[in-house]
N, C-alpha and C positions, 0 to 999 in steps of 0.2 A: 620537605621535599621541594626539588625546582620544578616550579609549574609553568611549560615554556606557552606561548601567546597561539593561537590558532591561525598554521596556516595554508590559507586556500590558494587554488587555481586560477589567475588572473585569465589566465588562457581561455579555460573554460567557458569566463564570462563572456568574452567577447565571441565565443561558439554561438551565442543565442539567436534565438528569433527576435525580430522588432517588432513591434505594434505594426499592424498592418500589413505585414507577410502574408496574414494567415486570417480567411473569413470562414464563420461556423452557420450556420444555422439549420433549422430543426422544425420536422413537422410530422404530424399524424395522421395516420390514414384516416380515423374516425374521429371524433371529440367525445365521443360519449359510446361505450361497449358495455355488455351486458358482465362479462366477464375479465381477469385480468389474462385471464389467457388469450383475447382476443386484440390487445393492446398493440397496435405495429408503430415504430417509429423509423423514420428516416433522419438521416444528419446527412449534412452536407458539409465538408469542407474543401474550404476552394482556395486556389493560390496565384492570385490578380499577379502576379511578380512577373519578371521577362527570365526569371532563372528555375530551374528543378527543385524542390524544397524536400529533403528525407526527412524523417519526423518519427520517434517512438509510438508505434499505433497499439500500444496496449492501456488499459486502466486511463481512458478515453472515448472518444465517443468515435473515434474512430477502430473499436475493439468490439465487436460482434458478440463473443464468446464470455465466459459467466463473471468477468470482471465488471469493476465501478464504472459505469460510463455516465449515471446521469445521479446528480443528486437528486432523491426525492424528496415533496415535503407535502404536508394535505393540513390547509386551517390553519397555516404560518407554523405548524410543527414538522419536524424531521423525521422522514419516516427511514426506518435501521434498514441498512443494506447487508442482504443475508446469503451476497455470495461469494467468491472467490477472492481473497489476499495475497499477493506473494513478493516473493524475492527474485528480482532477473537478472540477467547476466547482459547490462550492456554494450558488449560486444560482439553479440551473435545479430549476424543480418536479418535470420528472422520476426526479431520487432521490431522492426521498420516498414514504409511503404514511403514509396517516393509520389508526392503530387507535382504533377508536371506544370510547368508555365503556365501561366492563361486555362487551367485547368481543375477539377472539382473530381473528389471520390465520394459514390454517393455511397452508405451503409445501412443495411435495417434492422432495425433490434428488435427481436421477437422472442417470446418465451421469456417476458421479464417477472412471471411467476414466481418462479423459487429466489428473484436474488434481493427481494424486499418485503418488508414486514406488512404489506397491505391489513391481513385481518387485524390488528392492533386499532390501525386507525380507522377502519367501517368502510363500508360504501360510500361515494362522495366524488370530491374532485381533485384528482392528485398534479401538483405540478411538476416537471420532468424538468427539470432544467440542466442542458449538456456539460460534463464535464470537458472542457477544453482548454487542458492545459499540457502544451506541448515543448518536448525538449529533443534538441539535434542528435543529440548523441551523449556518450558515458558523462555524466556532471556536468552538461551543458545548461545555463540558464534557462530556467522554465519560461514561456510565454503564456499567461493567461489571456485569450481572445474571451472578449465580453460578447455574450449573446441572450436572449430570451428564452422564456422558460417557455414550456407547451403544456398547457391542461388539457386531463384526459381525466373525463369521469366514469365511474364504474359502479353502474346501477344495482349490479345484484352479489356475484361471486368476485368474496376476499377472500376466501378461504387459503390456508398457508399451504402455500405446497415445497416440497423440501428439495433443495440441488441435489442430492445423495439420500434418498430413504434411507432409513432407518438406522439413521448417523446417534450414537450412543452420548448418554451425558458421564463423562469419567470426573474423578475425584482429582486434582492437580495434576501437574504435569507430568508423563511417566511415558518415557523412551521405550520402546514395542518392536523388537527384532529378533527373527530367530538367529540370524548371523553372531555369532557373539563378539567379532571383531569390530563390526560396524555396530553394534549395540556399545558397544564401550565407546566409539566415539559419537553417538546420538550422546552418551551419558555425561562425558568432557563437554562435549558445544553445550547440553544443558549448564552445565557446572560455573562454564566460562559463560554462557549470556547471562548469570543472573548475579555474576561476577561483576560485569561489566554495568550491569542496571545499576546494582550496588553502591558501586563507585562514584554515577555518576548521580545518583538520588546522595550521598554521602557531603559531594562539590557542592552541592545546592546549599545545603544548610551549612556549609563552612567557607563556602565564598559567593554569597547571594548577588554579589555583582561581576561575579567571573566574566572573564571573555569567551568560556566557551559556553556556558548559559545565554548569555547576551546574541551569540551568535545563530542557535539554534532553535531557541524558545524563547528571544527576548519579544515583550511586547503581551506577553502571560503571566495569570497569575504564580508565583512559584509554587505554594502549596499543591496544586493542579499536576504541575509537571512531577516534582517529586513526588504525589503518591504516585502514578501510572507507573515511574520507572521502581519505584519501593514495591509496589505488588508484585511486579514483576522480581526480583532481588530476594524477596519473601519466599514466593510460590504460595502464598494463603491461600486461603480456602475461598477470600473475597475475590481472588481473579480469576475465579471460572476453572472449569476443567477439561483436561484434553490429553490425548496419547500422541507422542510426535514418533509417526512412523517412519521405517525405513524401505517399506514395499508399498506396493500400493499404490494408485493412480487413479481417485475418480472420477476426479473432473479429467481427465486426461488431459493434464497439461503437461506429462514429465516426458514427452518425447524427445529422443534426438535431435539435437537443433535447434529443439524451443525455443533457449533460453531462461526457463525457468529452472530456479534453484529448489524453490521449496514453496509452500504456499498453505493455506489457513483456509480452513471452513470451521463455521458458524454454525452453534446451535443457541436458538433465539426462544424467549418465553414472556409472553406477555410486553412485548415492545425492547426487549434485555436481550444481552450474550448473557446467556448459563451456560455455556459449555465450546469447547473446541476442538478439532485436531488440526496437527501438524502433520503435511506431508513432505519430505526430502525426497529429491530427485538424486538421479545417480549423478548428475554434476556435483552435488553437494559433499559428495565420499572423492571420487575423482578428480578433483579440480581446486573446489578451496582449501584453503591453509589454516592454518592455525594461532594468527595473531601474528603471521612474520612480515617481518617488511614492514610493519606498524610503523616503528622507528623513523622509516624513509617517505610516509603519510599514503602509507601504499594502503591504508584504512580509509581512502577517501571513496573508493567505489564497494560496491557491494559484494563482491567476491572474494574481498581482503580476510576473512575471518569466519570462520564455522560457527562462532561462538559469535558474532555478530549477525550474520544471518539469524541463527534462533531469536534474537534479541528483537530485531526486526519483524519477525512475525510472532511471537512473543506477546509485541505490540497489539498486534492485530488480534490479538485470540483475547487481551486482559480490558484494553482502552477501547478499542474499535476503529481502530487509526486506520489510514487510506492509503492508497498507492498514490498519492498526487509526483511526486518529481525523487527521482534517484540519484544516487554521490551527493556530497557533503556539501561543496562549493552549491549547487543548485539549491541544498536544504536549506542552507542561507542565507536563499535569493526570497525564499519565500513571503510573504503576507504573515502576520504574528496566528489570525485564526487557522491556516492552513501549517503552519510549521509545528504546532499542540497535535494537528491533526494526520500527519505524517510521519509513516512509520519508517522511515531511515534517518530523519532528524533525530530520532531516540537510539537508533544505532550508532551516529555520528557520533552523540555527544560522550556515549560510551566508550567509543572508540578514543575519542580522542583525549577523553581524563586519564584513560587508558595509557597511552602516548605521556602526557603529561607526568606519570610518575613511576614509568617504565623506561622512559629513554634516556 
């Protein structure tokens, strides 16, 4: 088969932020609380520029609500973030926020209880360090602002407390709708994500120096990347378990407007994912397609494919992969540690083996 070369958005690139557009920093009300429910953090991000700067404010530290905003780590280890994953719609103006000229948004992040595995790692001293990596808009080049981490120690209660009580541990992946029309296609996008994983865990071991490997996950081991996207492609019993619904809303993120397509919560055991669901928003029945337009690399953004999206969070329920930067062109742009660790780098590469022996 003709396997044509990968190709990105020049455009896109030069959409980005520069070094220096954009300053973060971060501090704590306390250094030291008795409990994690008493943890408050402030971020500041500020924009020295003489022009307006828009910026994706979600799965950042500009993102309040139950997304990644801060990597944790306690004793140089990484402590598992146990809350919200998803798929967005970069087109909808709601993730955004404009930082004006000469001007700073301040945000506080409270109730960081359920979205980290505190009890795993003990009472101690955790370091917070800001996720700040921002992009302009649909597959615009990531900017990652460098900033300092903030300790916060926590003398007595880790105890785990859960984003969703009494969220269930299921047996692989298994499509949950009473609609039977919209059940048949949770059960297609299953089909086609693991389709697409398939394909492209398939490329790895039959062209280890591909250009679209190279492009997505170069700078990683290959064994690494091809198991994450093989479990996924499997559905074993090794990637965890989960029901991808078609109702349902507990993080309430699936409003009108949002922006979100779908999204992943975590169930977490002894410092591990055992278990997942998947939630699909009604954008994701109304609005994506089916693999069309692949052809014309209209698979560069996230709304290109049903069966990409699952794939995408997919990621997030098997690997434990992040929302760092969105579309294909920015996947990239990435760093080799953060492109392993980005869950539309693994849609991408799907998509586009996809493209490669479909077009």
């Amino acid at each position: 088969m003709f396997r044509a070369g990968v190709v990105l958005s020049l455009t896109a690139l030069a959409l980005g932020l520069s070094s220096g557009d954009l300053h973060v920093s971060l501090k704590a009300i306390s250094s030291s609380v008795q409990s994690v429910d008493d943890i408050i953090l402030t971020a500041v991000v500020s924009n020295p520029t003489k022009e307006d700067i828009r910026v994706i404010a979600k799965n950042n530290v500009l993102d309040g609500s139950a997304t990644r905003s801060f990597a944790l780590s306690k004793d140089d280890n990484s402590v598992l973030f146990t809350g919200v994953r998803s798929t967005l719609d970069l087109s909808e103006d709601s993730l955004y926020v404009t930082i004006p000229a000469g001007s700073s948004i301040a945000v506080n992040h409270t109730d960081l209880g359920p979205l980290y595995d505190f009890e795993t790692s003990g009472t101690g001293t955790f370091n917070f360090a800001p996720v700040a990596v921002f992009q302009t808009g649909a597959d615009a080049a990531p900017l990652q602002v460098k900033t300092d981490a903030v300790a916060v120690e926590v003398t007595h209660d880790v105890a785990k407390r859960e984003l969703v009580p009494g969220t269930l541990e299921r047996r692989l992946s298994t499509p949950t709708c009473a609609d039977a029309g919209r059940l048949q296609i949770l059960q297609d996008a299953l089909a086609n994500a693991r389709s697409l994983a398939g394909g492209a865990a398939t490329d790895i071991l039959s062209h280890p120096n591909g250009v679209e490997y190279s492009t997505y996950f170069g700078g990683n081991t290959q064994s690494d990347i091809w198991f994450n996207l093989d479990r996924i492609a499997g559905d074993l019993s090794s990637s965890g378990t989960r029901q991808i619904h078609c109702t349902g809303d507990p993080a309430s993120l699936c409003g009108a407007g949002s922006g979100t397509i779908a999204y992943t919560l975590v169930v977490t055991s002894g410092g591990a994912i055992v278990g997942s669901d998947i939630y699909v928003c009604e954008y994701f029945f109304s609005s994506i397609s089916v693999n069309t337009g692949v052809c014309n690399n209209d698979y560069i953004l996230t709304q290109s494919s049903r069966g990409g999206v699952l794939l995408h969070e997919l990621s997030h329920a098997t690997a434990g992969t992040s929302d760092i930067a969105y579309g294909c062109t920015a996947c990239a742009a990435l760093g080799a540690a953060d492109k392993k660790n980005n869950a539309d780098n693994y849609r991408c590469m799907g998509m586009d083996i996809y493209k490669d022996y479909n077009c």
